[in-house]
C-alpha positions in Angstrom: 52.8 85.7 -6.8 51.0 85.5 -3.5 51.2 88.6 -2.8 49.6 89.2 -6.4 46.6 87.1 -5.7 46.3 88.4 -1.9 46.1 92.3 -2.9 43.9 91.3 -5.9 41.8 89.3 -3.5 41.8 92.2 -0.8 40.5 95.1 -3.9 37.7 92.7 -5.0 36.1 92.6 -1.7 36.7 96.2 -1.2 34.6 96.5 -3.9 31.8 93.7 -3.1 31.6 95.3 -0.1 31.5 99.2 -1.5 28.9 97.6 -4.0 26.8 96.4 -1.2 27.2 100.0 1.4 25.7 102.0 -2.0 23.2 99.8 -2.4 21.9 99.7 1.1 21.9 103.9 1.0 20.1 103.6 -2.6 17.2 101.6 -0.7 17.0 103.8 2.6 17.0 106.5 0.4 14.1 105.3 -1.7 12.2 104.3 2.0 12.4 107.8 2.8 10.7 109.2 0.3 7.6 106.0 0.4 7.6 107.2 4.3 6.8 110.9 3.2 3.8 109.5 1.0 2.5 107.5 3.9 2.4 110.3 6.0 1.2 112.5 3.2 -2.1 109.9 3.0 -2.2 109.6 6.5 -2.7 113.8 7.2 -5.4 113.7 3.7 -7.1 111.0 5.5 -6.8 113.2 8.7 -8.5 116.6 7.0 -11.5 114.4 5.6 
């Protein structure tokens, strides 16, 4: 029964912790493309 609650244990913080990894790449993903728009203003600002 240990062993049960051990392995059971062991796959729900596999997943807390996959859960967390895809969010993190969601959100540097999402910086990425707000840095493009920064440097797109930045280079309009730059030609006036």
């Amino acid at each position: 029964m240990k062993a049960v609650r051990r392995i059971l244990a062991v796959i729900a913080l596999l997943g807390i912790a996959l859960k967390g990894v895809l969010s993190f790449l969601s959100w540097a993903d999402k910086q990425e493309s707000h840095d493009s728009l920064w440097e797109e203003e930045e280079e309009l600002e730059e030609a006036f």
